[in-house]
VEXDRENFI-38969 format. One line per field, with one value per residue (C-alpha): residue number from 1; chain; x, y, z. Coordinates in steps of 0.02 Angstrom, whole numbers. Example, Ala and Ser with C-alpha at 12.3 -4.5 7.8 and 13.67 -1.06 7.14 Angstrom:
k c(1, 2)
c c(A, A)
east c(615, 684)
north c(-225, -53)
up c(390, 357)
END
This chain:
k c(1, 2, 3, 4, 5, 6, 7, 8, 9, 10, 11, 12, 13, 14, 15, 16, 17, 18, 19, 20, 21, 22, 23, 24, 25, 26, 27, 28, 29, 30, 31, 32, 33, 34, 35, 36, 37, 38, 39, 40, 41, 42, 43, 44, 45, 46, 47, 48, 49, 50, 51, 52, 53, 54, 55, 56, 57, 58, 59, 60, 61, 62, 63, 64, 65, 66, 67, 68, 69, 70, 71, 72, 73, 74, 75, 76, 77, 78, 79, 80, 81, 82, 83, 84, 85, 86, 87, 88, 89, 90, 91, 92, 93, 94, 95, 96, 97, 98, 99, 100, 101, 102, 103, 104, 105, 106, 107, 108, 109, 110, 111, 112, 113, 114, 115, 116, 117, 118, 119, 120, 121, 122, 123, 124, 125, 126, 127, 128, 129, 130, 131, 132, 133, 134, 135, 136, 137, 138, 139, 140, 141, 142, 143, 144, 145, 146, 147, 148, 149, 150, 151, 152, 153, 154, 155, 156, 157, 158, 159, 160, 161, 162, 163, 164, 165, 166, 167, 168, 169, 170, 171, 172, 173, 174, 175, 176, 177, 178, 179, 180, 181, 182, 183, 184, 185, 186, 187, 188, 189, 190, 191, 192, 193, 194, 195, 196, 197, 198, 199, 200, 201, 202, 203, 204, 205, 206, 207, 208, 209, 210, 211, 212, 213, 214, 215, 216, 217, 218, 219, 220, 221, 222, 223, 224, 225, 226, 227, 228, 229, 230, 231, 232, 233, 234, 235, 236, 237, 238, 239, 240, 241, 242, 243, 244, 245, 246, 247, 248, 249, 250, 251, 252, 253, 254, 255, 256, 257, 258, 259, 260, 261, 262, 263, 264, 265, 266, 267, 268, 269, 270, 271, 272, 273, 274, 275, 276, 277, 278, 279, 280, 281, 282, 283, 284, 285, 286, 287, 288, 289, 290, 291, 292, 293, 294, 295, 296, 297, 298, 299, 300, 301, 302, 303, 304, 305, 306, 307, 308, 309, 310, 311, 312, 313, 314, 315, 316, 317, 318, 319, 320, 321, 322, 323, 324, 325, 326, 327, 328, 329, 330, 331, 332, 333, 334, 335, 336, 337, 338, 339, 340, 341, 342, 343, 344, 345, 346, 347, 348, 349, 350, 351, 352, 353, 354, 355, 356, 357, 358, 359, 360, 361, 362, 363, 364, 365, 366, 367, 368, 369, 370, 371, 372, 373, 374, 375, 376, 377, 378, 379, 380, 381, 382, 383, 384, 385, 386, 387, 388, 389, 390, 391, 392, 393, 394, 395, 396, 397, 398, 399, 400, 401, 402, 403, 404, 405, 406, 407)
c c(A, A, A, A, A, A, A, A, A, A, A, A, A, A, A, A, A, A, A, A, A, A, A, A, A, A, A, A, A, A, A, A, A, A, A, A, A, A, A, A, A, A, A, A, A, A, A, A, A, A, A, A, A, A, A, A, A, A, A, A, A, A, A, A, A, A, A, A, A, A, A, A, A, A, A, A, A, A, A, A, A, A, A, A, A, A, A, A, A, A, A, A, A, A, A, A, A, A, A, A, A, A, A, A, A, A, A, A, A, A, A, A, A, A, A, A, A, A, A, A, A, A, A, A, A, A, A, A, A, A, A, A, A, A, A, A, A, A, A, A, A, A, A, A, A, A, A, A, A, A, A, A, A, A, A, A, A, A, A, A, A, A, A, A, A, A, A, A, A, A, A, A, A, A, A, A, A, A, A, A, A, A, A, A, A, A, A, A, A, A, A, A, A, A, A, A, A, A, A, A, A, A, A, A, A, A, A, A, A, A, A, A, A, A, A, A, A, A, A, A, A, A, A, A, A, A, A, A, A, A, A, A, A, A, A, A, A, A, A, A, A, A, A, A, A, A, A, A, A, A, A, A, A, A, A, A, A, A, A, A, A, A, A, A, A, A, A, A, A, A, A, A, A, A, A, A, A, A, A, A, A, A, A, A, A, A, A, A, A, A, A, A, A, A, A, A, A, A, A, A, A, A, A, A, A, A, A, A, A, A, A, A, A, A, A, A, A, A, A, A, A, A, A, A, A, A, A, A, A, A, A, A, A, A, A, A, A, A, A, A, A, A, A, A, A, A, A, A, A, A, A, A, A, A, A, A, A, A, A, A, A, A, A, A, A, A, A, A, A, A, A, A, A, A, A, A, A, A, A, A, A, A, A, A, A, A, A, A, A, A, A, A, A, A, A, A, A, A, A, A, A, A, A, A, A, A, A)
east c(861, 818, 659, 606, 443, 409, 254, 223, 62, 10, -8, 50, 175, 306, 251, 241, 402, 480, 415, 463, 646, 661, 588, 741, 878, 821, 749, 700, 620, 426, 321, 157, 85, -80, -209, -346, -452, -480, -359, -188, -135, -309, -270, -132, -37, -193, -213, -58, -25, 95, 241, 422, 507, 682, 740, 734, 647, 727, 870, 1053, 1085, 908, 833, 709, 848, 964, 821, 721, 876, 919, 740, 713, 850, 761, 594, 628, 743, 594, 446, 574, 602, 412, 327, 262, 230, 358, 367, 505, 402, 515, 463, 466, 449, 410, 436, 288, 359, 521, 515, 507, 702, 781, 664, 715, 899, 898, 791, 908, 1073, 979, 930, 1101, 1179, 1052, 1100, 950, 1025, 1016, 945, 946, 896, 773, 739, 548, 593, 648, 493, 380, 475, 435, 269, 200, 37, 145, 153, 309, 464, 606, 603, 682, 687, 700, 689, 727, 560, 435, 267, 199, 47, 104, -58, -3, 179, 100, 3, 175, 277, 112, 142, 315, 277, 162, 273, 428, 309, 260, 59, -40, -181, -314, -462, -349, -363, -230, -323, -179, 23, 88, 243, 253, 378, 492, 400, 258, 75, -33, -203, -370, -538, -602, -504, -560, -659, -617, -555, -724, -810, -708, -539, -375, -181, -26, 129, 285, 470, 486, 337, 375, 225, 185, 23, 1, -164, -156, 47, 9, -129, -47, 99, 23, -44, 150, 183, 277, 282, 136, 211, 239, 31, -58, -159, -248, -241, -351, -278, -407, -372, -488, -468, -436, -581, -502, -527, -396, -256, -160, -136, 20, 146, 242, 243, 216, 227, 258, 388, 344, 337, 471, 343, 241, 295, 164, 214, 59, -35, 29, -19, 10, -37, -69, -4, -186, -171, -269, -202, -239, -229, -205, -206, -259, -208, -362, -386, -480, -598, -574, -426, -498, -579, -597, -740, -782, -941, -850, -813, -747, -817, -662, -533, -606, -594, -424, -374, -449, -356, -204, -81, 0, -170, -202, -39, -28, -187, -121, 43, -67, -264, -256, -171, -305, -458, -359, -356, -530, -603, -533, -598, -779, -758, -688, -660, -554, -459, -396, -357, -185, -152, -220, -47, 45, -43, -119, -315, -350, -509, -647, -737, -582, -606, -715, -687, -582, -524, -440, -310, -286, -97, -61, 28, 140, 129, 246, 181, 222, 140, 271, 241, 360, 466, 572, 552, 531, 561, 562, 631, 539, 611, 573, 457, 506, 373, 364, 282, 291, 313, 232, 286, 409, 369, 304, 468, 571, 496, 617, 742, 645, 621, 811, 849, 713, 752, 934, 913, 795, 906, 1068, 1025)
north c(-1808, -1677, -1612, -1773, -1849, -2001, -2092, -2219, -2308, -2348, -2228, -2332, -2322, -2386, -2299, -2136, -2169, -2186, -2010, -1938, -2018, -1976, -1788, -1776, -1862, -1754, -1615, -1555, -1728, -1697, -1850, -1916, -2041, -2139, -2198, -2264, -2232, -2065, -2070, -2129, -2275, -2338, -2530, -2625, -2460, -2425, -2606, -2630, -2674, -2537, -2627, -2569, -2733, -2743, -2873, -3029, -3142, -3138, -3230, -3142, -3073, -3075, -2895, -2913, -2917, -2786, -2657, -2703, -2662, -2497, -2437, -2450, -2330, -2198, -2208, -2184, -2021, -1961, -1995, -1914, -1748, -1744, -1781, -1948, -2066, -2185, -2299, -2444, -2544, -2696, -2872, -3040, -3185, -3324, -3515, -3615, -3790, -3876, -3909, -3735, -3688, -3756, -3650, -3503, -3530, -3522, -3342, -3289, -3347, -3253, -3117, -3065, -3103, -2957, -2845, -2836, -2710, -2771, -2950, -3062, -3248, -3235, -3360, -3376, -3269, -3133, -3167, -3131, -2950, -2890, -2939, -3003, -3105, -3201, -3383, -3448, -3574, -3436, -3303, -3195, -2993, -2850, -2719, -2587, -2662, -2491, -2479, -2312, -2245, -2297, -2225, -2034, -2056, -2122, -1941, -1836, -1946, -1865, -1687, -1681, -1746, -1606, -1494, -1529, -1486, -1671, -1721, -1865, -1902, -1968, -2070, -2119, -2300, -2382, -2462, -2443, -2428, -2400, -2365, -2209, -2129, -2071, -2113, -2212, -2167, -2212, -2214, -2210, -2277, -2382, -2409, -2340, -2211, -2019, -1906, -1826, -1954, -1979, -2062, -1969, -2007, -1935, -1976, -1987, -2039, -2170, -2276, -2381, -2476, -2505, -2566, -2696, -2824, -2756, -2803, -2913, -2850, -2689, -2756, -2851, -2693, -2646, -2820, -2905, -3067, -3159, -3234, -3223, -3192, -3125, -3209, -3092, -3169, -3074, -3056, -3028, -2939, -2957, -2809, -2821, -2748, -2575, -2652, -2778, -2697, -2701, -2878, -2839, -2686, -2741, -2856, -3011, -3150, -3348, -3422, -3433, -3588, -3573, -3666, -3491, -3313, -3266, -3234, -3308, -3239, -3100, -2959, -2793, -2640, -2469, -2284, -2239, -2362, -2500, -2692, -2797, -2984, -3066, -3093, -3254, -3283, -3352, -3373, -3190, -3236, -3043, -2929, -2821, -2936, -2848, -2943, -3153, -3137, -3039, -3119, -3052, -3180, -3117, -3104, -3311, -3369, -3304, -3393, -3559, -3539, -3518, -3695, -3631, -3605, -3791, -3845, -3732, -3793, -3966, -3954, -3816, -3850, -3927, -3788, -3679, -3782, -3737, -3532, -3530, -3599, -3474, -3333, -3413, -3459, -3319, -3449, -3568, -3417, -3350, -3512, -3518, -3337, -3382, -3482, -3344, -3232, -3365, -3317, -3224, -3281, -3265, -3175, -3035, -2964, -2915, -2922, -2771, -2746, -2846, -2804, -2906, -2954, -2968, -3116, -3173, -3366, -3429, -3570, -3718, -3665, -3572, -3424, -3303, -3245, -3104, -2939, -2946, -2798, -2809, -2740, -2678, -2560, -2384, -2486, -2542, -2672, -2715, -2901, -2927, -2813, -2908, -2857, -2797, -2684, -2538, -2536, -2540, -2425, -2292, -2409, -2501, -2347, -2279, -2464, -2441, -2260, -2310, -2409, -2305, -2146, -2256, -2330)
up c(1951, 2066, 1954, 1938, 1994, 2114, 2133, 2293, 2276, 2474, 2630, 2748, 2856, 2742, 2598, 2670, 2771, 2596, 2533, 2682, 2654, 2466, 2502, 2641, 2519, 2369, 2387, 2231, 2216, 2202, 2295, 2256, 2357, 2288, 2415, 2386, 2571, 2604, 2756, 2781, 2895, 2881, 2862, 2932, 3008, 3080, 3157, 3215, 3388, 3424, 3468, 3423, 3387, 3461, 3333, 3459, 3349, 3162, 3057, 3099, 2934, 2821, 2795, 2941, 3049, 2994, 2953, 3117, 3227, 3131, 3106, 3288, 3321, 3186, 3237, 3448, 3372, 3268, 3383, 3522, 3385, 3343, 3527, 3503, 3625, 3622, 3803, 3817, 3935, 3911, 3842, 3934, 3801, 3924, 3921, 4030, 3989, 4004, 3793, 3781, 3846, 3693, 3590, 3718, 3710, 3533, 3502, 3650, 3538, 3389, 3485, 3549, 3359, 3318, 3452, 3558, 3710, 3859, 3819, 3977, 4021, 4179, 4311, 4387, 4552, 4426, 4327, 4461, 4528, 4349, 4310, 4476, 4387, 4261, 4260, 4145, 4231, 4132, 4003, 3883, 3971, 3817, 3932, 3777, 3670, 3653, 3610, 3516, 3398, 3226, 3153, 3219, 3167, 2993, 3001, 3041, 2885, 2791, 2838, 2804, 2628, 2610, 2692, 2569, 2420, 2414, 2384, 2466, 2346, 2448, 2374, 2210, 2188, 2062, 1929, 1773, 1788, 1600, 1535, 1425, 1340, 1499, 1627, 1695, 1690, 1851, 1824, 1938, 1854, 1738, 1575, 1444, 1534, 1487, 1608, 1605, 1657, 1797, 1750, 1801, 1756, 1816, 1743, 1875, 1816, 1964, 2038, 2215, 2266, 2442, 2436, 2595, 2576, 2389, 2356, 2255, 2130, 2104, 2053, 1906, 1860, 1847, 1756, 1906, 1942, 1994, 2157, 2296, 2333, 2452, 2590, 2715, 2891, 3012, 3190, 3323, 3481, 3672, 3797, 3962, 4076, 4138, 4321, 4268, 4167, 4343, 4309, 4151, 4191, 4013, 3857, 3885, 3736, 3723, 3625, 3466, 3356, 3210, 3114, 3071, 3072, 3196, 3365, 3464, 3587, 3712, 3820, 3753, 3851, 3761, 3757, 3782, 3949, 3905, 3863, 3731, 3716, 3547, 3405, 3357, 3143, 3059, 2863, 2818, 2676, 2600, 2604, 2699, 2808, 3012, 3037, 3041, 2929, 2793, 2643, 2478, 2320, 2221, 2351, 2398, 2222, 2194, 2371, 2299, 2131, 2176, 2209, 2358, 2474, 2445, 2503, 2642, 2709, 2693, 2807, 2937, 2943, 3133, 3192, 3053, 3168, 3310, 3281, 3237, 3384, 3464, 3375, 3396, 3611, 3726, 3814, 3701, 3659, 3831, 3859, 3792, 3864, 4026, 4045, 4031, 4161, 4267, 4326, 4183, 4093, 3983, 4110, 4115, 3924, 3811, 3602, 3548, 3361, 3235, 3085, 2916, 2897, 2725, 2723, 2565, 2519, 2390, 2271, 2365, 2510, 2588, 2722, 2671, 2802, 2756, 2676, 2481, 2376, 2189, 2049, 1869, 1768, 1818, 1961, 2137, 2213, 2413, 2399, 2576, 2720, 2858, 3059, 3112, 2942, 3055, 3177, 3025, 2909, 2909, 2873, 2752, 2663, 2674, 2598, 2459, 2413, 2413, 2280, 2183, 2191, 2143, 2005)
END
């Protein structure tokens, strides 16, 4: 096993966290990682908030939890070991309305059943000595929760792929996964297209796909199911004007509504100093959709054929109007937000960036919640890795390549 050869299709995070993981269990082992941009971490790694998750907000027991609280623990060791910013500037998750505290008492119950350190209920005096421009009647204080620069530890998982005798093959795009005699052949180009003319195969022994917005299509190329699918919500961010960053010394997030995995709109300053406030979740009309006026004609008619868009719009389309007002009116947007740090308008931020989440929907209209790893043969298939994916990749990878290696 230790001459063999594993392919990961996906340099994200969690794909490259799993090289990284499989070069350190087996060395021996050599790793190729498939990507198709000609950069690693380039979509939702390289979108992603920053924030290292301290497991407040997931079910006791399902693989979020368990690999949230133990990847949290790898990554502040690793980012420690390599240099990399890694700030726990707490979290409050604040309640502004009395209907809120049952909401609060229950993430608090499921926070502490996680382990969250140092977890405490908060009164509105103890609001205000921690972040002095919240509103909020009580709230939730992680004072443990990080943020860090997921794209740069993304970049170090990369060099010590390379480093173990590993390869990241940049600008590879997946078009073929076939099983050969032995092993599986991973293909980039068009079928039936000679190498010469610009088609290229490698054969590996092992194949894990981590492919994000692109879960699901690559693994139909490996003959996977068809569901759970991918729908791309994109997340849109405002900034702060530097002049008012003053106004939020930590994280600062509502409850969320158990309805959606989404956490809502929060404050979320930045190891480069400034502070972000978003994201909104509105329907992205391509995969790869950053901005509102791109639309993908195949990545649209697949959402419109498939049963489980139509009856997720059904049970969620006011709160769908709802999320795209917002991204259209600065205004109608900070307006939620401006609850949470009273005074803060549209006149306090401009627009900053936005990420895709690739979101899995199950065919009756589900929003899949947990992790979802699958099994093929010779092929292991991540079909959804949404947040707290980043904060957990190490473990996510030390739970995939533990089953790869064992079996």
């Amino acid at each position: 096993m230790a001459d063999e050869t594993i392919g990961i299709v996906g340099a994200g995070i969690v794909g490259l966290a799993t090289g990284r993981e499989i070069a350190l269990r087996r060395p021996g082992t050599r790793v190729v990682v498939f990507e198709k941009e000609r950069q690693v971490a380039l979509h939702q790694t390289g979108h992603n908030s920053g924030v290292v998750h301290a497991g407040i907000y997931y079910t006791p027991g399902s693989l979020k939890a368990d690999l949230c609280v133990r990847g949290v623990s790898l990554l502040r060791a690793y980012c420690r070991d390599r240099a990399l910013p890694y700030q726990e500037i707490g979290k409050l998750v604040v309640a502004v309305r009395e209907d809120e505290l049952g909401r609060m008492e229950n993430l608090y119950q499921r926070a502490k059943n996680n382990h969250v350190p140092d977890l405490r209920k908060i009164c509105k005096d103890e609001i205000r000595e921690l972040e002095p421009h919240a509103g909020g009647i009580a709230a939730l204080h992680s004072p443990r929760t990080a943020i860090t620069d997921y794209p740069a530890i993304a970049r170090e998982f990369a060099k010590d792929i390379t480093d173990s005798g590993g390869e990241v093959r940049l600008g590879f795009p997946v078009t073929g996964i076939t099983d050969v005699p032995g092993g599986i052949e991973v293909a980039s180009g068009r079928p039936g297209v000679p190498p010469a003319e610009g088609r290229v195969s490698v054969r590996v022994d092992r194949l894990i796909l981590c492919a994000g917005l692109q879960a699901d299509s690559v693994a139909r190329l490996a003959q996977d199911g068809r569901e759970p699918r991918i729908i791309p919500f994109r997340g849109e961010y405002m900034l702060l004007k530097p002049d008012r960053t003053h106004l939020v010394r930590g994280l600062v997030y509502p409850v969320p509504d158990p309805r959606y995995p989404f956490l809502g709109v929060h404050f979320t300053p930045r190891v480069d100093g400034s502070v972000e406030v978003g994201p909104n979740a509105v329907l992205a009309l391509a995969r790869e959709g950053y901005r509102l006026g791109r639309i993908s004609p195949r990545d649209l008619l697949g959402l419109a054929a498939y049963p489980g868009s139509w009856r997720m719009a059904a049970r969620h389309w006011r709160t769908g109007i709802k999320e795209y007002r917002g991204s259209l009116s600065a205004a109608a947007f900070m307006k939620d937000a401006g609850r949470y740090v009273p005074g803060v308008g549209a006149e306090d931020v401009v627009r900053g960036g936005a990420g895709v989440r690739a979101q899995a929907l199950d065919r009756d209209g589900t929003l899949v919640d947990d992790f979802r790893i699958h099994r093929v043969g010779r092929i292991t298939a991540v079909r959804n890795a949404p947040s707290p994916a980043a904060t957990a990749s190490m473990a996510i990878a030390e739970h995939i390549v533990t089953a790869v290696l064992d079996t």
